[in-house]
N, C-alpha and C positions, 0 to 999 in steps of 0.2 A: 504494500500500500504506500503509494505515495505521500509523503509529508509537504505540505506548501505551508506559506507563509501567511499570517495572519494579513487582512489586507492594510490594515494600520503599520506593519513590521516590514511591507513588501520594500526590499533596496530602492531606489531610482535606479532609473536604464543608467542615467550619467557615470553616476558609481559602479554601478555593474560595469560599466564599459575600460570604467580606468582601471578596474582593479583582476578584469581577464587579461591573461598571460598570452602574449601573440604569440604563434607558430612560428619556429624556422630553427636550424640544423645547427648542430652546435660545430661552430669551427675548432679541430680537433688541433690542429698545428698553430691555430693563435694561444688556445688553452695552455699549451706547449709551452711557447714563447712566452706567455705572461709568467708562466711558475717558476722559471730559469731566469727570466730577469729579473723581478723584484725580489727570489732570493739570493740569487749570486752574488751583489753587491754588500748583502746582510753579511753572508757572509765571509767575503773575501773582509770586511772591516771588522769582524768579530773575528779571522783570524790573523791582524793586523793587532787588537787593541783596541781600535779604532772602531765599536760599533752605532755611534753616531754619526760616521762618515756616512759609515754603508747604509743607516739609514737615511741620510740626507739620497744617495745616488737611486737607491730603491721607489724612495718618493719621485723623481727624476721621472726610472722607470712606469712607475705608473699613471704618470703624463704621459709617456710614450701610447702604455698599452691602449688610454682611451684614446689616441690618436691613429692607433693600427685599423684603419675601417676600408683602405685600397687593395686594388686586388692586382694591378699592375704594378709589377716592381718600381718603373723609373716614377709612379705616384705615388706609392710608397716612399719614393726618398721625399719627396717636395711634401705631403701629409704628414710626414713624422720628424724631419730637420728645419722645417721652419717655425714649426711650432716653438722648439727647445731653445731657437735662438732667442725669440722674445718672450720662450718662459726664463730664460738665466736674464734677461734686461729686467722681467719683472722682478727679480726676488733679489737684484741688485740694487732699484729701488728700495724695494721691503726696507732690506736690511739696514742702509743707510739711515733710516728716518725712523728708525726702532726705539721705543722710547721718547719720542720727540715731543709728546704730547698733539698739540690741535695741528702742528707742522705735518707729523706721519696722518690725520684725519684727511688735510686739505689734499695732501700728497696720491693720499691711495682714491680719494675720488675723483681726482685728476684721471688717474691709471683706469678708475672703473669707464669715466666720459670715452677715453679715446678707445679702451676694449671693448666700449660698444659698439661704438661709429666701424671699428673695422669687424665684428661680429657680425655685421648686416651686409658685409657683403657675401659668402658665397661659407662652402661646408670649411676648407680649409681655413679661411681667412676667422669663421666661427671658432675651432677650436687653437688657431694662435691668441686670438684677444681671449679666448677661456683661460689658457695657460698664461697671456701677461698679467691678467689680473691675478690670479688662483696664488701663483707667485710672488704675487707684489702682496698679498695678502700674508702668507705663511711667512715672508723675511721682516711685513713687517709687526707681526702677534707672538713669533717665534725667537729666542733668544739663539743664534746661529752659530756652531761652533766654529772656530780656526779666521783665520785671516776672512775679509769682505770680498775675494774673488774665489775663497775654495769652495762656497756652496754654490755658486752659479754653475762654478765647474762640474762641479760631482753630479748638481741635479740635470743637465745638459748632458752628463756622461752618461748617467744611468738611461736619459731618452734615448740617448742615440747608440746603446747595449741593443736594444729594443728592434733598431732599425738596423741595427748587423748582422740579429740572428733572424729578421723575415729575410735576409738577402742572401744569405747563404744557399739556398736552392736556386740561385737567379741565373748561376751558369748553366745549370740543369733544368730549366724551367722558364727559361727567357722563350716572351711568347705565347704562352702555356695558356694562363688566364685569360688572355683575349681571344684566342681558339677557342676554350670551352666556352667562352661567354656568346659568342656568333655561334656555335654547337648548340646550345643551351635555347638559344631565341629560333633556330629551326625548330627545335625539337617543342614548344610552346604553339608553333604556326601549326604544325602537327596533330598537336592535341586540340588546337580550335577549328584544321576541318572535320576532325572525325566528329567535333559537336555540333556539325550546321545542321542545324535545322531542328535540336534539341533545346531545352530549358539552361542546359551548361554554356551553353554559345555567349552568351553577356559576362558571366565569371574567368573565362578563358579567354576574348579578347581584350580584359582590361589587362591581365597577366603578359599578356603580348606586349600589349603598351609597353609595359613597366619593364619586360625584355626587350625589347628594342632600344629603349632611351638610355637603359644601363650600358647595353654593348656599343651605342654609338659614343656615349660619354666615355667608353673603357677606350675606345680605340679611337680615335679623335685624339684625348686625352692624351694618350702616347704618342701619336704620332708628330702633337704641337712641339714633341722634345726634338723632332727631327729637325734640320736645315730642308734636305727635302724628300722626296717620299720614298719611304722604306717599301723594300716590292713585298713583303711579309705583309705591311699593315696595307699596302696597294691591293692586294689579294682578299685581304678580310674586307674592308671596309667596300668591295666590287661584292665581296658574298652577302653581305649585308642590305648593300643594294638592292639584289638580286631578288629581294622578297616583296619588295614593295609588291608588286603584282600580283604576287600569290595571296599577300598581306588585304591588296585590293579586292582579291577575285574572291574572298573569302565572303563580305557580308551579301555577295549576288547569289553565292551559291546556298548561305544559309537561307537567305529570304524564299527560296523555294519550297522551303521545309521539308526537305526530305535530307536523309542523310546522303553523305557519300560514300561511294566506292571504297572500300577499306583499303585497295590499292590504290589509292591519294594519298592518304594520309602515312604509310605503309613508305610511299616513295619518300616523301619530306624527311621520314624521319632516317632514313639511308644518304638522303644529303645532309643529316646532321651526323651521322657517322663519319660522312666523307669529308666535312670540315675538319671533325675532331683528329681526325689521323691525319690530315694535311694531304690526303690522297688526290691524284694527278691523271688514274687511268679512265679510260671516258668509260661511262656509267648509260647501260641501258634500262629505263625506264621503262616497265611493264603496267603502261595505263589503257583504263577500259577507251574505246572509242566514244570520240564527247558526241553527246547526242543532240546537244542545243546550242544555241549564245554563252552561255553560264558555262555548260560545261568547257566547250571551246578554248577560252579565257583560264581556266584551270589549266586546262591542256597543256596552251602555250605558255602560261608562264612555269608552270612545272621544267619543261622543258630546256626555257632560258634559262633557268637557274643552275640547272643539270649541266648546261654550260658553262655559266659562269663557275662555277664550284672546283671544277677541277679542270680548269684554266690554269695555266704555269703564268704567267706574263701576264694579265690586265694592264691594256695602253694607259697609263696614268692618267693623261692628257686627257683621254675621253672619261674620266669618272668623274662623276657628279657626287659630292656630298649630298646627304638628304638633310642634314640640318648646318649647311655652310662651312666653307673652310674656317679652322678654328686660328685666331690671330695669334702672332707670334707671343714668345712668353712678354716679351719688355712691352708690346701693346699693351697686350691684356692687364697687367701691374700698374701700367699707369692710367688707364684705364677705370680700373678698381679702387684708385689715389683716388681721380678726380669723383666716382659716383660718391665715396665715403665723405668727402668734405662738401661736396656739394648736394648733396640726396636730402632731403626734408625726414627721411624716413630713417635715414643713418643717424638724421639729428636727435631726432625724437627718441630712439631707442638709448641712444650715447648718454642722454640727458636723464631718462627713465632709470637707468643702470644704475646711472652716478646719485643720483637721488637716494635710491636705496641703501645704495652702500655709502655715502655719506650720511644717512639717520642712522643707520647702525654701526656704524663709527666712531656718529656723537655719542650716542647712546652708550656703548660699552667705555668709551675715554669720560664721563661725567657719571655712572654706576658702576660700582667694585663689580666687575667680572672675572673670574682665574681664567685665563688663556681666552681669551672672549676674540681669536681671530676665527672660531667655528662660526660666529655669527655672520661675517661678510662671508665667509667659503657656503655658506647654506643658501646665502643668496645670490653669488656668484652665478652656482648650479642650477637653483630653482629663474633663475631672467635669465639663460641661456637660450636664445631665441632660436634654435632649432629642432628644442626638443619638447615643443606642443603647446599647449596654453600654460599662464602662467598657473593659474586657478589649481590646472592637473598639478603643474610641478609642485605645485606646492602644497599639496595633499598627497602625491602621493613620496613625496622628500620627509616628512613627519613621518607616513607609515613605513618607510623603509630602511628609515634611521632608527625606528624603535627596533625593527626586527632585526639588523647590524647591533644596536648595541648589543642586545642582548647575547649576540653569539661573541661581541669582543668579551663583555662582565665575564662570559666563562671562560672565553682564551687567558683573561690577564687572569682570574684566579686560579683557572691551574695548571697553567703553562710558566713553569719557572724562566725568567730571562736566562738569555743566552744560546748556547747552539739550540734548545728546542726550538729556538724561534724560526728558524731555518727553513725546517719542513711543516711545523704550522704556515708561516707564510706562503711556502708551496701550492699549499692547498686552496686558502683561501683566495692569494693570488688569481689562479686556475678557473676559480666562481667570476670573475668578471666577463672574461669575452663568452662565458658559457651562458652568464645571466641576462649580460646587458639586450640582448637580441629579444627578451621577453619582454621589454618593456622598464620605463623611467624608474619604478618603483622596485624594482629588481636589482636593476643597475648599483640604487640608491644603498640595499643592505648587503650589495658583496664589497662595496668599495668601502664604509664605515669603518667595518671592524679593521681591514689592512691600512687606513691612515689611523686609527686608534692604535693599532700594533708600533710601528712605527713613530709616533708623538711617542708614547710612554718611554722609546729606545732614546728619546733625545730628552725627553722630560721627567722624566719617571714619577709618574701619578699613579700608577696601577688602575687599579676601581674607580681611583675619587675622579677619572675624566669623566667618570661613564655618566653621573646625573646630570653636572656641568654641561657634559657634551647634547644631552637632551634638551636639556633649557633652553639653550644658544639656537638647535635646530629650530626647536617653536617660538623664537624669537626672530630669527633670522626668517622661518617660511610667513609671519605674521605682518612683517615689515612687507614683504615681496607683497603679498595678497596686498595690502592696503595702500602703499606709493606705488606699487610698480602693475596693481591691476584696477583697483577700485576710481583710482584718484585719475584714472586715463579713461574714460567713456569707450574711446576707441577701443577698448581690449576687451572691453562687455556687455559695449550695445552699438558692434561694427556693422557694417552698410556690406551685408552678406551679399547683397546683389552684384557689387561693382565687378569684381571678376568674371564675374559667368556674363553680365552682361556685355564684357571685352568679348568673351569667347563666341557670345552668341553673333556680334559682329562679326568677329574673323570669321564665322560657319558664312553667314553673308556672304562675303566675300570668295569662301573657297567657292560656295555654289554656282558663283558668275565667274568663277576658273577653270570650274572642271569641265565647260563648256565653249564650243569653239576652235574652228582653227588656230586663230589667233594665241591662245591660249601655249604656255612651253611648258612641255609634260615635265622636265626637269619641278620648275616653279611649280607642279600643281605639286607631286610628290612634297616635295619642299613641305609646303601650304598644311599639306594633310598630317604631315608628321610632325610639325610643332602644333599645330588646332589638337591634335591627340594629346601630347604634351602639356597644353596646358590645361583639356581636362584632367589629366590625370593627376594634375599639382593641385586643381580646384575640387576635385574626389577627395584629397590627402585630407586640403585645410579642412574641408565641409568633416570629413571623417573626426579628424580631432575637433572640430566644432563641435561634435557629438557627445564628447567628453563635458565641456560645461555646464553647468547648471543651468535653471532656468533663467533669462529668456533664450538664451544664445544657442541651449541645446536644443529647445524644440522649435528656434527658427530656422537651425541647421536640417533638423529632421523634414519640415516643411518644404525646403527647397530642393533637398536632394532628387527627387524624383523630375525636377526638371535639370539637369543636371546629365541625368540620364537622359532624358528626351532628346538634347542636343545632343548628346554621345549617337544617340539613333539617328538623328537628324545625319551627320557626318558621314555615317555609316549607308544611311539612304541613295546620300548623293555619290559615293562611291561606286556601291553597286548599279547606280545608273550609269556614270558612266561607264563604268565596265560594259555592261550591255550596249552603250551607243559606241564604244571601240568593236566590237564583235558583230554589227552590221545592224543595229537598232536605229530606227530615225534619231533625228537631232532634235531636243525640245528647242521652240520659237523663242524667240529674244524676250518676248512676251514675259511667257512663261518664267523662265529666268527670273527675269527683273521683277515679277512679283512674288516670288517670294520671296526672294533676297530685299525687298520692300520690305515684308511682314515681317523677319528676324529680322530688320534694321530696328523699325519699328517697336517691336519686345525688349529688344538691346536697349534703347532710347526709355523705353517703360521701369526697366528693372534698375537703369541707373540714375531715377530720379526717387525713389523708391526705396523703403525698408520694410514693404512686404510685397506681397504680391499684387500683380496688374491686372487691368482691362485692358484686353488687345481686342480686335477686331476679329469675327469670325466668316469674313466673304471672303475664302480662296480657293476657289475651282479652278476645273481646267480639263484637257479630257481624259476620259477615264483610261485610254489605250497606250496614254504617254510614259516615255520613261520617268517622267520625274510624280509620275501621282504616287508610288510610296514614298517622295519625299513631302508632297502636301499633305499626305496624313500622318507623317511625322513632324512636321509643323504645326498641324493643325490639334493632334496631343498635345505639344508643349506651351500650343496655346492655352489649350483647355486646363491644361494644369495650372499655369502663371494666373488664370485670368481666378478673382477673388468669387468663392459662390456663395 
């Protein structure tokens, strides 16, 4: 018999949502590398004398290990050696102004302004301003031992331990991750034909999405390190290509609703075989004869691919990126200078940052705190704007500091100091890249007890950190909630529409692209692959809108289904033209233009708007036309935006 909840007792969805454990695989060779590096250093300094050294370089390390998130070696170096460099700038501040009274307050909110402004721009540039702050924090709440450059050194040495032992497979494995990654995104186009025409078809083409954008960010990414183009990544990024069509001919063939030929899908995943081994013999294709337009368009792009795949040589010159050649490194840096100083949005964050960590500054420098630098580290963490609302962080940085102390109170009581520490650390270590992938509040109790481990080795409190360390946590996530969320409207009563209303424009626009001579198949491709893209970033935010309380969470719940609409809308106009390339009439300019009208239109409604709109419901056309499943995909999304 079932047991439910009183309905007085029933959780909220919101809660529910922050406090399930997302799915994904535990990286066995990161687990690796974290246990080897934050204890190596413990104890190469415990068998030196020196185990405050080796704590300082462990702490290092586990800067590194939250930084190890690339799967490309030469982003690897740039993700895990930039950070160190301005986490040792940070904590050579700290250290300086240690003691200073309201000098080290003005000092460290300085460090929080500018770790925000560079926070906002991009995932790397996020966990450099994490680590300048995190470090201007710890040198300056931490009494530091040995001369003012050996802890910069140590904590820099221990990151870049970190990024020695991922590189160590790199003469064996150079390559490696961008193969499986283009391997990985066939083997997804795979799985989303066998579902055409099934209830799975909308869950496996977002998964597409999300492999496509990875493997073009994996290889792109490397190849910006080249002067010029490496015929390895010439090869992958021509396979990558290669799917647009297949990627295309997918929602024509779902919309049929029937399934396909099990040898479709059966072939795709043989050209993800013949990615992954890098294989060159030409490959025959055992497909049924197409019987239609739909099928056709399958046919042939099967078969280009079959081509391009084990091609030796792709003419450089003739490759198109689908999402733009990527600019040189020294563009793109200065680049990223000027949005940070100049962005409204870099501003506002830098200021938000500094706000907080400035009242919790004052606050511990004008109340007796003991070690009162957990209080800016908790807030540090919880205004880390990449890791979801702040609201979540900081509910769920409370619940996962409880459940870390708790495992440190029994490490420090019955783990005698010294070499135990060793293979405890090991351990615990181990639980971060294992954790962190479940989610913020996971992250939050493997990481507690190994910087608890680690203080005690430089301060030695044992137990008495552990209530302190509590306090500090619900002081620090109390400040974040109140300056850094409540006191910003924009963070809890945001204008949910403005993105999707961008997106619903650009669908506009792809629509009067996918049509036409005129029209350069390059540019549509193009077109189609960032409009996916930024649904799929407008999914994420809406997804973590989910998490907040009310209003934000059930205006997030509200919108989402139009959200999808447009997803279908894209989807429509794809599989139409598919069918006008495979010998279908051309729809009239007419045609076109109204309903790239009507999504102007909606775009125009949602972005003057904080809920839902009146759009207009006159859009016919004839029924025999390619584009009439895109007018009843239009004419959903109207139905849904429009208020009943």
């Amino acid at each position: 018999m079932s047991r439910e909840f009183p309905i007085g007792l029933t959780p909220p969805d919101w809660l529910v949502r922050n406090l399930r454990p997302q799915r994904a695989p535990v990286n066995r060779p990161a687990v690796a590398r974290a246990a080897v590096a934050l204890a190596l250093p413990l104890a190469v300094g415990l068998a030196c004398g020196q185990p405050a050294y080796g704590a300082l370089a462990s702490m290092g390390a586990l800067s590194g290990v939250i930084g190890d998130t690339a799967d490309a070696y030469r982003m690897r170096i740039f993700n895990i050696a930039v950070p160190q460099l301005f986490g040792a700038i940070g904590v050579t501040i700290g250290a300086a102004v240690y003691g200073h009274g309201w000098v080290a307050v003005a000092t460290v909110t300085g460090v929080a302004l500018v770790s925000g402004m560079i926070s906002s721009i991009g995932a790397v540039a996020s966990v450099t301003g994490l680590l300048l702050l995190l470090n201007c924090v710890i040198g300056a709440g931490l009494p530091l031992p040995g001369a003012w450059w050996l802890a910069p050194l140590l904590m820099a040495g221990g990151g870049l331990l970190v990024l020695a032992l991922t590189l160590l497979a790199w003469p064996l494995r150079s390559g490696v991750p961008e193969r499986s990654a283009v391997a990985g995104t066939y083997r997804t186009v795979a799985d989303l034909l066998a579902a055409g025409g099934t209830g799975d078809y909308e869950r496996l083409r977002l998964a597409v999405t999300q492999s496509l954008n990875e493997s073009y960010d994996l290889v792109l990414a490397r190849r910006a390190f080249h002067h010029g183009r490496s015929p390895d990544l010439v090869r992958l990024l021509a396979q990558l290509n290669a799917l647009t069509p297949v990627v295309e001919a997918a929602p024509a063939a779902h919309q049929r609703g029937e399934r396909l030929p099990a040898a479709i899908p059966a072939a795709v995943s043989l050209l993800a075989d013949t990615v992954e081994a890098g294989g060159t013999d030409p490959l025959e294709l055992r497909l049924p004869a197409p019987a239609d337009e739909t099928a056709r368009a399958v046919d042939h792009a099967l078969r280009h691919a079959a081509r391009v795949v084990t091609d030796r040589s792709p003419d450089p010159h003739a490759l198109d990126d689908r999402l733009g050649r990527p600019a040189a490194l020294r563009v793109r840096a200065a680049r990223a200078t000027r949005n940070a100083l100049l962005s409204a949005a870099s501003w506002r964050y830098g200021i938000r940052l500094a706000l907080c960590i400035g009242l919790g500054q004052v606050l511990v420098s004008t109340v007796e705190v003991p070690r009162s630098y957990w209080v800016a580290l908790t807030i540090t963490f919880v205004m880390k704007p990449d890791y979801g609302s702040v609201f979540s962080r900081a509910l769920l940085r409370a619940l996962g500091t409880v459940v870390g102390l708790v495992v440190a109170a029994t490490v420090l009581t019955l783990v005698p100091r010294g070499w135990w520490d060793v293979p405890v650390l090991m351990v615990l270590a181990a639980l971060i890249p294992a954790l962190t992938p479940r989610g913020y509040g996971y992250q939050t109790a493997a990481i507690t007890p190994v910087i608890l481990m680690l203080s005690d080795i430089l301060n030695h409190q044992g137990t008495g950190l552990v209530v302190p360390r509590l306090v500090d946590s619900l002081v620090g996530c109390g400040i974040a909630l109140v300056a850094g969320y409540l006191l910003w409207p924009e963070s809890w009563h945001a204008r949910v529409g403005d993105r999707l209303a961008d997106a619903v424009a650009d669908t506009a626009g792809y629509v009067e692209l996918a049509f036409g001579d005129a029209a350069d198949p390059s540019a549509r491709a193009r077109s189609r692959r960032r409009l996916y893209r930024d649904l799929s970033s407008i999914r994420t935010e809406f997804q973590r809108a989910l998490t907040e309380p009310p209003p934000n969470g059930r205006r997030a719940a509200a919108w989402m289904p139009l959200v999808v609409a447009v997803e279908r809308i894209v989807d429509a106009t794809t599989a139409a033209r598919v069918r006008v390339r495979q010998g279908a009439a051309e729809p009239s300019a007419t045609e076109i233009s109204t309903i790239a009208g009507q999504l102007r239109e909606l775009s125009e409604g949602l972005r003057e708007t904080d809920v839902l709109v009146a759009v207009r419901a006159d859009l016919c056309g004839p029924e025999d036309s390619v584009l009439e499943p895109v007018r009843q995909e239009v004419a959903a999304a109207r139905a849904i935006a429009s208020p009943h």
